[in-house]
N, C-alpha and C positions, 0 to 999 in steps of 0.2 A: 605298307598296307594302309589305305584307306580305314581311316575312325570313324567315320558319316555311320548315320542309323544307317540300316542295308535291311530291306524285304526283298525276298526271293519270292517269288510267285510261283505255284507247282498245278497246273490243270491236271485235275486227275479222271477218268475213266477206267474202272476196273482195275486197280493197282494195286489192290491189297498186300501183295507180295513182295512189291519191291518198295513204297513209300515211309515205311518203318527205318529201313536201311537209309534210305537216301538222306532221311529229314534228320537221322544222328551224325549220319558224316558231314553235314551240313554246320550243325549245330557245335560241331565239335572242332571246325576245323577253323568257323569265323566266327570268333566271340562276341559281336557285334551284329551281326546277324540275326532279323527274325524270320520264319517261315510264316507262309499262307496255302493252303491249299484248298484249293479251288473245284469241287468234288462234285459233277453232272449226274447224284443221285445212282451211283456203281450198285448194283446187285451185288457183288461179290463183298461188301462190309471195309470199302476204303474210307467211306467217312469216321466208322464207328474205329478202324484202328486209328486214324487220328485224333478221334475223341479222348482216344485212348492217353495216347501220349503227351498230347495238349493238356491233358488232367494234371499232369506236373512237370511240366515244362511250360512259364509262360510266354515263351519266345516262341512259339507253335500255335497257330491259328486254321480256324475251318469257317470256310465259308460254304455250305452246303445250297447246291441248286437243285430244284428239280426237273428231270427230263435229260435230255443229252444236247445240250445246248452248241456243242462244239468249241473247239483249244482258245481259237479269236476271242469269241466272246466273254470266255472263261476270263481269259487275261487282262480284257478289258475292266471285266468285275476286279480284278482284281488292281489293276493299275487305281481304283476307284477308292477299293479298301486303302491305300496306300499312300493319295493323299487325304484321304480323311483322317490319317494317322499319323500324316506329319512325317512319313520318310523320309531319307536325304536320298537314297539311290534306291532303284526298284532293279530288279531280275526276273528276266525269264526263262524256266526251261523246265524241258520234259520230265516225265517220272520214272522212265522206265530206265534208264544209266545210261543212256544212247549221250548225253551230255553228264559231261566227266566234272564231278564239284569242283577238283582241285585247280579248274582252270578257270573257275573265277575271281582267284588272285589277279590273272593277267588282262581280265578288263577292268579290275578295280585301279591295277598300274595306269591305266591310260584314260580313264574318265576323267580326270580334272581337266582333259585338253577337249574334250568333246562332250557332248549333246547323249550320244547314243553309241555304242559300245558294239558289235558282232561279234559271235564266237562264228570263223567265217572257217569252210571247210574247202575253200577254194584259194587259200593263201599258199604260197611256198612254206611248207613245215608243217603243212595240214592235210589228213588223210582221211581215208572212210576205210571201213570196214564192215563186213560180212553183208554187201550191197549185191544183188544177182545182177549184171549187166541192164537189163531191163530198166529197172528200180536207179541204176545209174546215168545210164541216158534220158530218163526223164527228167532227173533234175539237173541235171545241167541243161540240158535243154531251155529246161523249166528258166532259169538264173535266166541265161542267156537272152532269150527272147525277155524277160523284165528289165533287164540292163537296157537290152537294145527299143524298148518300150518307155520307161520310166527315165532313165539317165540318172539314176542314181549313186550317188559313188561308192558303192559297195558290192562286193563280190558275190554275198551270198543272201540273196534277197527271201528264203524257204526255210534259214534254217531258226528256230525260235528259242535261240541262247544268245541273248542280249543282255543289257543292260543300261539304262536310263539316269540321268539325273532328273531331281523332280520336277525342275524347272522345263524342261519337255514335254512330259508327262503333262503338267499344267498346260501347256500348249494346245495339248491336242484337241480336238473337237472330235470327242468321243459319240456323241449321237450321227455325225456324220459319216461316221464310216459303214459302209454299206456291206463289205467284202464278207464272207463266211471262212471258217476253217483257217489254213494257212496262209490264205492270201491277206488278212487279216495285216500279219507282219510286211506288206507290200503297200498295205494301205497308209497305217502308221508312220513308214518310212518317207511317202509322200508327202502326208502331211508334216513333216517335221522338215522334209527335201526344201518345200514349199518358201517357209519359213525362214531357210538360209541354214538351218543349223549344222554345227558340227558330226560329222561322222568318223568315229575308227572302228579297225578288225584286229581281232587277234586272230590268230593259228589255232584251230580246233581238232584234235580226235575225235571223227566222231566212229563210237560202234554202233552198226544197228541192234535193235532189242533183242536179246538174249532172251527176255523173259514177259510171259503175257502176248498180247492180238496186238499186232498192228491197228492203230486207231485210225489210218489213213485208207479213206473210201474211195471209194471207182467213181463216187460223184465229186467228189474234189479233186480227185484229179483232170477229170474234164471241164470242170469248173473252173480248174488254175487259170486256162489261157483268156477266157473271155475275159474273166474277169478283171485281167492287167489291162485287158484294152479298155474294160470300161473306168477304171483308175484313170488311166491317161488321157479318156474323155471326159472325165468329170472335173481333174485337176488344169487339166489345160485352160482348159474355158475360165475358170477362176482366175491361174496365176500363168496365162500364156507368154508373158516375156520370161518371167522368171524360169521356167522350164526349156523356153526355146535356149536362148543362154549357155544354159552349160554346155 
């Protein structure tokens, strides 16, 4: 098991229910481990329960926004808090349990070999669950066309259970990224693609949300496609041998 300091980053909206659980199994399972949660002003009192539990735990942090800024931008705040803190490795992922804690043992096994880390739902030993056909052919769809757009060597360009060494993180040119929502994770990828850096995947279960709204809108999802074509227009123009290439 990796000893590096380790922030997990948690964008929250409306999570009251389930961010208490998460952020103990979290806590409990890597002792080395800080939490951040990243909380778009929830009505229903997510910040104030991790106000709560932050009161005496100081390995639990709240970064409170206001408005509903969307996952991307959360995370970016949050990639921010993270080197300002001096992390050795950052995480990302969701709050609702659709990403399983105990699998982040298995990117921390393999980040000393790379840059960027996927928990990838598209590997042999990696499954989805409780997805309605619908909701499945769009994102593979979705992968698919950014693969075939981006060339990036990773399978699962949508799913935002990652993880980062800080030296990446430091890389990025976080004002530059334009993309909103989940394409966000498409952008980043580029820019690091760009760059040369290392990428691996692990094998992901993912479940969908059991519990709480879907944070995933009808505008992002129409959103997804332009928006990889306008990645591959912005990044080509900058780094066109490097892309043609691969």
């Amino acid at each position: 098991m990796c000893v590096a300091s380790i922030l997990t980053i948690i964008p929250t909206f409306n999570e009251v229910t389930n961010i208490g659980e998460l952020v103990h199994r979290l806590l409990v399972i890597y002792p080395t481990m800080d939490v951040l949660v990243v909380d778009d002003g929830s009505p229903d009192g997510t910040a104030d329960r991790v106000t709560e539990i932050s009161a005496g735990e100081p390995r639990v942090h709240l970064l409170k926004r206001s408005g509903k800024g969307g996952r991307g931008s959360a995370v970016l705040a949050g990639f921010r808090f993270g080197l300002e803190h001096q992390y050795d490795l950052l995480i990302e992922m969701d709050a609702d349990f659709s990403h399983r804690p105990e699998e982040i043992a298995s990117m921390l096994q393999v980040i000393d070999g790379a840059d960027m880390v996927v928990g990838s739902r598209y590997l042999p030993g990696s499954s989805i669950h409780h997805w309605g056909w619908k909701r499945t052919f769009f994102s593979a769809l979705a992968n698919r066309f950014a693969r075939f757009m981006l060339r990036i060597p990773i399978s699962d360009y949508t799913n935002g259970f990652r993880c980062y060494r800080r030296s990446a993180i430091q890389a990025l040119d976080m004002d530059r990224i334009e993309a909103k929502g989940y394409v966000v994770l498409s952008e980043v990828a580029m820019q690091l693609h760009c760059q040369g850096r290392r990428f691996a995947e692990v094998p992901t279960v993912f479940v969908n949300r059991r519990r709480g709204i879907s944070n995933l809108s009808l505008h992002e999802v129409k959103e997804a496609f332009l928006s990889v074509i306008r990645i591959r227009r912005r990044y080509i123009a900058a780094h066109p041998k490097g892309i043609i290439s691969i």
